[in-house]
C-alpha positions as CSV (number, residue, x, y, z in Angstrom):
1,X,-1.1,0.9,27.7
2,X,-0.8,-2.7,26.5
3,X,-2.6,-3.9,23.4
4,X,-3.4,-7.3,21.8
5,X,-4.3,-7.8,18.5
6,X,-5.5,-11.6,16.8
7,X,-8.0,-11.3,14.2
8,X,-8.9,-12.8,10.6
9,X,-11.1,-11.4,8.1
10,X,-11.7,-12.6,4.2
11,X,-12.5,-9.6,1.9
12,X,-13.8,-9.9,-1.5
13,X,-11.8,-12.3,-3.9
14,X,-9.5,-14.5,-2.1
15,X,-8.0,-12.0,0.2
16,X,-7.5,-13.6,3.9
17,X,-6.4,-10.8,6.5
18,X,-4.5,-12.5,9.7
19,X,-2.6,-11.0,11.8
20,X,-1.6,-11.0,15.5
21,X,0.8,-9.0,17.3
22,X,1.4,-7.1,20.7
23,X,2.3,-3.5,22.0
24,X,2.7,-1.8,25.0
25,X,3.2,1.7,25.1
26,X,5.5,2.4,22.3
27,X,5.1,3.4,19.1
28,X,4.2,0.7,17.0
29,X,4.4,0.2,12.9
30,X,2.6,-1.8,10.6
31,X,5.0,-1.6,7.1
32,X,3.5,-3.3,4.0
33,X,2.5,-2.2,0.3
34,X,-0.5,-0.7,-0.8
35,X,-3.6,-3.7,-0.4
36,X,-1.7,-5.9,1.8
37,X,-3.8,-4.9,5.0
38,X,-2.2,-2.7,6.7
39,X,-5.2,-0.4,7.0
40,X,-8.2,-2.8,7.5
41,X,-6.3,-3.8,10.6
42,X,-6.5,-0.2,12.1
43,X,-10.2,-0.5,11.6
44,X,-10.7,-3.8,12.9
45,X,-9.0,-1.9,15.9
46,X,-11.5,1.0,16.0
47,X,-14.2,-0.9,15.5
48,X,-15.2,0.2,11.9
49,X,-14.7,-3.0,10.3
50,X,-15.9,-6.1,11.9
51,X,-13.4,-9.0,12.2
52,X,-14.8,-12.7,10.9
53,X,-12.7,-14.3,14.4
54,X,-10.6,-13.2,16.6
55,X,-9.4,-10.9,20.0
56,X,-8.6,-7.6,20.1
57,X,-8.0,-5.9,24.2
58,X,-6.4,-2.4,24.7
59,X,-5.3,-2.2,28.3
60,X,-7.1,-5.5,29.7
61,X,-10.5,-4.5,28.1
62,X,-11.6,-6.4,25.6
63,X,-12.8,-4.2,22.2
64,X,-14.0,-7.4,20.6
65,X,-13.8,-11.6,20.9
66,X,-16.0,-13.2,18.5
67,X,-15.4,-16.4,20.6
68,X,-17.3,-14.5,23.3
69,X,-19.5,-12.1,21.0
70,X,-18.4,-9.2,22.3
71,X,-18.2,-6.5,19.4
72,X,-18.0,-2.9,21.7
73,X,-19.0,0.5,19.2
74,X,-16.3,2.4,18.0
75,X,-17.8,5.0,20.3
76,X,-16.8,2.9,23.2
77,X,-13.6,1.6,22.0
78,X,-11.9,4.9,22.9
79,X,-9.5,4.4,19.7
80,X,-8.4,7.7,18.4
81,X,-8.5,7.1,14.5
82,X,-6.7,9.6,11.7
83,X,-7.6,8.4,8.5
84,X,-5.7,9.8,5.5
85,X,-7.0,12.7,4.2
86,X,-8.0,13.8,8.3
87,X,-11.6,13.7,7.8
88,X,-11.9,17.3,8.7
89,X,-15.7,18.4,8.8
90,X,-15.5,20.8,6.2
91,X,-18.6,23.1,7.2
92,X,-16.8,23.6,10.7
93,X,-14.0,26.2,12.0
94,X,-10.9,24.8,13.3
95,X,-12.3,25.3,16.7
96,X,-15.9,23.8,16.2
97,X,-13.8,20.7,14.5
98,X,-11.9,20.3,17.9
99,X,-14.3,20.5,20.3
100,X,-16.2,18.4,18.4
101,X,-13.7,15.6,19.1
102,X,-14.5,16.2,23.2
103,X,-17.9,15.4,22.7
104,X,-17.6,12.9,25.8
105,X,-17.3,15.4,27.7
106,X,-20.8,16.6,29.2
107,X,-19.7,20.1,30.7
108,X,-19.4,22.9,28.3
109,X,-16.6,24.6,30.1
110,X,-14.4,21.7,30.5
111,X,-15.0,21.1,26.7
112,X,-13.8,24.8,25.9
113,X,-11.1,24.2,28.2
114,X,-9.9,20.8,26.7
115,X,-10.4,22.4,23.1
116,X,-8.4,25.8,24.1
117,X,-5.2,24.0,25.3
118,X,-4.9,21.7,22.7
119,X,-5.0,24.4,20.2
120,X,-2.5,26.2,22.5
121,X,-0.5,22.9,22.0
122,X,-0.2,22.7,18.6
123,X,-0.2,26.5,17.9
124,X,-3.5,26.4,16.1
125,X,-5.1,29.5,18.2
126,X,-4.4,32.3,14.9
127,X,-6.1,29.5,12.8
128,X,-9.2,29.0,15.1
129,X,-11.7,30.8,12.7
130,X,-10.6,29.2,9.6
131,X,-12.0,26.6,7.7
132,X,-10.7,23.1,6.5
133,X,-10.5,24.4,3.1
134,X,-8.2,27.6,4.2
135,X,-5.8,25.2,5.8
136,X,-2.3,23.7,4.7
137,X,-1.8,20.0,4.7
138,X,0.0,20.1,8.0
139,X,-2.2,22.4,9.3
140,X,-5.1,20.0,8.7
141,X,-2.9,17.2,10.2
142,X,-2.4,19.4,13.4
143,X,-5.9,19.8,13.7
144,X,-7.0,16.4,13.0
145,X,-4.3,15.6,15.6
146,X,-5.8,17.9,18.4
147,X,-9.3,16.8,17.4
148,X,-8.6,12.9,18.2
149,X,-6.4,14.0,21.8
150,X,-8.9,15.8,23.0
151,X,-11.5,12.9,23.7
152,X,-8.8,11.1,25.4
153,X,-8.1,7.8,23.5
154,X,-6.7,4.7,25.1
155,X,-4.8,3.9,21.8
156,X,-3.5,6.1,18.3
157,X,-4.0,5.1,15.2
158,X,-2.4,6.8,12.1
159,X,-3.7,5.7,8.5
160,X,-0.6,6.9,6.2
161,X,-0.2,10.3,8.0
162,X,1.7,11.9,5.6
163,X,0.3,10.4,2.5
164,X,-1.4,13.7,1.9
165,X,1.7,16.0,2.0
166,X,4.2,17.0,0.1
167,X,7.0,15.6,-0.2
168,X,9.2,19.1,1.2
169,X,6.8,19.2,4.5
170,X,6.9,15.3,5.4
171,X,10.0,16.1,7.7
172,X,9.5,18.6,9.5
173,X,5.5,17.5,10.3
174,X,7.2,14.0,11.2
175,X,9.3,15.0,13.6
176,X,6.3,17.5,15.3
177,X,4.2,14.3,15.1
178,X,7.1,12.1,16.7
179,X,7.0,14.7,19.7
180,X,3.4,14.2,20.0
181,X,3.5,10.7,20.1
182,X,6.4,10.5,22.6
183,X,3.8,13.1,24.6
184,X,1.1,11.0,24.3
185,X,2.9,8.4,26.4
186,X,0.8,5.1,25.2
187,X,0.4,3.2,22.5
188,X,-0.2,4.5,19.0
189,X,0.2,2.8,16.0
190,X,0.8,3.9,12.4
191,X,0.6,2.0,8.9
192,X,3.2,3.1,6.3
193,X,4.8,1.8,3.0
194,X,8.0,4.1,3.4
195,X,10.5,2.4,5.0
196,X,12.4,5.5,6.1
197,X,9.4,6.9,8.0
198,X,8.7,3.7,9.9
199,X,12.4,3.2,10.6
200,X,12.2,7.5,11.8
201,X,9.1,6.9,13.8
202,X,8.4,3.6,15.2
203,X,10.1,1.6,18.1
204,X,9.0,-1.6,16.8
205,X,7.8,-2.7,12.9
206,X,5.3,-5.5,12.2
207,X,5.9,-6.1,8.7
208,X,2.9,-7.6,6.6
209,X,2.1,-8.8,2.9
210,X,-0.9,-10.2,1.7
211,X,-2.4,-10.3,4.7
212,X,-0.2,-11.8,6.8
213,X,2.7,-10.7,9.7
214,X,6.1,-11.4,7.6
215,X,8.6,-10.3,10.4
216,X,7.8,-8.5,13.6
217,X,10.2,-7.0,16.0
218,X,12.3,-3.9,17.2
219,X,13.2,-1.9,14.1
220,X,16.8,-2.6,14.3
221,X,16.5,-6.4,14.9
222,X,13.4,-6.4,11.5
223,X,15.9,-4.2,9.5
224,X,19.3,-6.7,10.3
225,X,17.8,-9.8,10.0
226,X,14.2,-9.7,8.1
227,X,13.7,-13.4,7.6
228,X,11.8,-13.6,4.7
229,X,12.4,-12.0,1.1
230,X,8.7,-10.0,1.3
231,X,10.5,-8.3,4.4
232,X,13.6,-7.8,3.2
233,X,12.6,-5.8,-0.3
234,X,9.9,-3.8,1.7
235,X,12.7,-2.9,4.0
236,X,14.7,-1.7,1.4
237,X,17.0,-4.8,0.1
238,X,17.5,-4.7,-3.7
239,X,19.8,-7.6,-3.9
240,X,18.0,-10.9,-3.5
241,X,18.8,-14.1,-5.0
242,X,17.9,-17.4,-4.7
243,X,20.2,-19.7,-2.8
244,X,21.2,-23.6,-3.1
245,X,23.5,-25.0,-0.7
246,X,26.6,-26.9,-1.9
247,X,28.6,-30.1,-0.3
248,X,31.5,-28.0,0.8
249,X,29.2,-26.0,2.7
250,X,28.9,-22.7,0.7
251,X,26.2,-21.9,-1.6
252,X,25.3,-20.8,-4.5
253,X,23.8,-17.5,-5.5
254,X,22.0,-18.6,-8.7
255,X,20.7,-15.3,-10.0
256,X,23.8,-13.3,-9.1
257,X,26.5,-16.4,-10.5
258,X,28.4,-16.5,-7.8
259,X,29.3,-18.5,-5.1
260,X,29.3,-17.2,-1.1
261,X,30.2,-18.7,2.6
262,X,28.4,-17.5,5.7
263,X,28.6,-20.0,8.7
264,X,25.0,-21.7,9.6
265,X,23.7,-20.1,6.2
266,X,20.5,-21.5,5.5
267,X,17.8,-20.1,3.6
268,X,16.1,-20.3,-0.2
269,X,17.4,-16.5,-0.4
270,X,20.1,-14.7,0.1
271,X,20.1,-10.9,0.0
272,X,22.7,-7.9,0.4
273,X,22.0,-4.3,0.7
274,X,23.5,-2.2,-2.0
275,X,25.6,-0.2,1.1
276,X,27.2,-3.8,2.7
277,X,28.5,-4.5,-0.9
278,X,32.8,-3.9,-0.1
279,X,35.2,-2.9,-2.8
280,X,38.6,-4.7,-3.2
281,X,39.6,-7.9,-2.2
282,X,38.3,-10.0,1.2
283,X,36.0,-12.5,1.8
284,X,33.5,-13.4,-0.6
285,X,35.5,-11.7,-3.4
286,X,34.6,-11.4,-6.7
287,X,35.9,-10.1,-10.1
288,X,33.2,-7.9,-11.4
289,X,32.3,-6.4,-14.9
290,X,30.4,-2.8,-14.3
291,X,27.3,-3.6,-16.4
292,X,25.7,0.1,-15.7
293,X,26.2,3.0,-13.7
294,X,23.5,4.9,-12.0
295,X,23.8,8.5,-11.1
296,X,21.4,9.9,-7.6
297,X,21.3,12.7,-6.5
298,X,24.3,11.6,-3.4
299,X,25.5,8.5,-4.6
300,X,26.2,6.2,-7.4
301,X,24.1,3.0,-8.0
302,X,27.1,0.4,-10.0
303,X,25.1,-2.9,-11.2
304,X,27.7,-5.4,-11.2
305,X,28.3,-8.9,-12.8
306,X,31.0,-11.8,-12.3
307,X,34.0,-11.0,-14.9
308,X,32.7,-12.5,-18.7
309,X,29.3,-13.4,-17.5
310,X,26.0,-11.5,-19.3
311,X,23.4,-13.7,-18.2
312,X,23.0,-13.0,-14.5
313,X,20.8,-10.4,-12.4
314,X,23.0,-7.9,-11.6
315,X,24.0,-6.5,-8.4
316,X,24.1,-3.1,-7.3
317,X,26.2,-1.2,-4.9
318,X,26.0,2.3,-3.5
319,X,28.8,4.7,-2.7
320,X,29.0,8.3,-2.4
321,X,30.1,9.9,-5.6
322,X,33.5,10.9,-4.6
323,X,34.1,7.3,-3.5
324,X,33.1,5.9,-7.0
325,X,35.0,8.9,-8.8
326,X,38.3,8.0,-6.8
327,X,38.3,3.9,-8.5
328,X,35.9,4.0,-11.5
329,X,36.8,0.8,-14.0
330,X,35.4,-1.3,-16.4
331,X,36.5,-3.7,-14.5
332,X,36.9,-4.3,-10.3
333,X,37.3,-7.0,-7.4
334,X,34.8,-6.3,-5.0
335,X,33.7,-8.6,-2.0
336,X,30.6,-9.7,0.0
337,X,31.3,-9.7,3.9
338,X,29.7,-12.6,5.8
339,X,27.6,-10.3,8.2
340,X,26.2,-8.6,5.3
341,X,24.4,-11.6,4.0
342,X,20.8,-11.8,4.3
343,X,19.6,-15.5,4.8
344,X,15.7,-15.5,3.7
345,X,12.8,-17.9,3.4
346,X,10.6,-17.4,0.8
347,X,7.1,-17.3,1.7
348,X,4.5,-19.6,0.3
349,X,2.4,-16.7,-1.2
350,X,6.0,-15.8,-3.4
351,X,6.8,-19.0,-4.3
């Protein structure tokens, strides 16, 4: 089930959504912070909001082209949309709430079919008399779940689906959900802040902020080379800096105070995740003063700084805490390996 998205739409204030990006059967995420999007996009898709221009086709039929005027119903769109807190009807059983989701389905026992295997499905048959409000969180996901796949969508879309749970259930409801998208064998996409989830869940990430598509690509390919320092700290880089090439061909590392080589560097940023950080000597070695350490609940965060120097942004490094037990100093060489290095543009909107 292919999909193409290409739309624009201003919002109130100077906000200018526009974004474009493909997927075909796969399970596809849109990772971004809170206001940058990510969720006015989804109903662009299912034809809740109305894009100001634009093309948006699910399969070779086309849900909307303002070029052409063509602006199908949500009803028609056949988008299966969970919003965030489900959207339950709250006056309906967990049965009624189901069915009603195959309400384009004219025959009554076909309905009651369709209804009766997908609570089967997601073991929601001991719960069919109950209420919304007698429900769990993942319960409520399960149902809204088996409410949107039994009226047959052509595409998934997921509004933060776990934004709603605890923290303790997120797991285990994410995997269940992974198994059901995997089941559901086309397209679905999901919007998420959490960089773990999306890395979990999706095959490929389209990364957004302010509006606009940062990075897009398979999740390993976004998360080893994020191009831009918007998609690098959203996928979890904490060491950015901005860079300045020198004459000899290294560059500089201005907030950090130290000076790096990476062949074909180039970039206004450079970033390093706190795990590619090396101790001892190699290349890209440095002398380091420990300015702080950080105790997690695994690891040990050590903010670092070149030997003497107090006036530069630290760096951090990770390491389990045996690791950091075994050579804890005041003082240690530790070194910056070339493949580690993040080159990154900074985007207009940062600058």
């Amino acid at each position: 089930m292919s999909v193409f998205v290409d739309l624009e739409k201003r919002l109130k204030g100077d906000f200018h959504l526009k974004v474009a990006f493909e997927a075909e059967n796969e399970i596809l995420a849109l990772l971004g912070a809170s206001g940058c999007g990510k969720s006015m996009t989804l109903k662009c898709i299912a034809g809740i909001e109305r894009p100001d221009r634009g093309r948006i086709v699910v399969d070779g039929v086309t849900l909307f082209d303002s070029e052409k005027h063509i602006d199908l119903t949500p009803q028609r769109r056949r988008t299966g949309l969970m919003f965030q807190n489900y959207a339950l009807f709250p006056n309906m059983t967990v049965a009624q709430n189901i069915r009603a989701g195959a309400r384009r389905e004219r025959d009554k026992a076909r309905r009651e079919a369709l209804a009766e295997r997908l609570m089967e499905s997601f073991q929601l048959q001991p719960l069919a008399k109950h209420y919304p409000s007698q429900l769990s969180g993942g319960q409520q996901q399960r149902v809204a779940l088996a409410r949107i796949l039994v009226s047959d969508p052509q595409i998934l879309l997921l509004d933060e689906p776990f934004s709603a749970l605890d923290q303790h259930l997120r797991f285990r409801l994410e995997r269940e959900l992974h198994q059901t998208l995997r089941e559901f064998g086309k397209t679905a996409i999901f919007v998420s802040h959490d960089r773990d989830e999306v890395y979990r869940l999706a095959d490929r990430i389209v990364v957004m902020e302010h509006g606009r598509v940062e990075t897009s690509g398979t999740k390993k390919d976004v998360f080893r080379d994020p191009h831009t320092r918007a998609a690098a700290t959203l996928t979890g880089c904490k060491n950015i800096s901005r860079a300045a090439m020198l004459p000899d061909g290294s560059f500089e590392a201005a907030d950090w105070g130290i000076t790096l080589r990476k062949p074909g560097f180039s970039g206004g940023c450079v970033g390093i995740r706190m795990h590619d950080v090396r101790p001892g000597r190699g290349e890209n070695e440095v002398l380091c003063d420990v300015a702080e350490v950080i105790e997690n609940p695994f690891s040990f965060t050590v903010l670092l700084r070149p030997a003497g120097r107090t006036d530069t942004t630290p760096v951090g490094w990770e390491m389990e805490k045996d690791v950091w037990r075994a050579q804890q100093a005041a003082q240690l060489w530790v070194h910056f390996p070339a493949e580690g290095l993040l080159a990154l543009e900074e985007t207009e909107e940062q600058a």
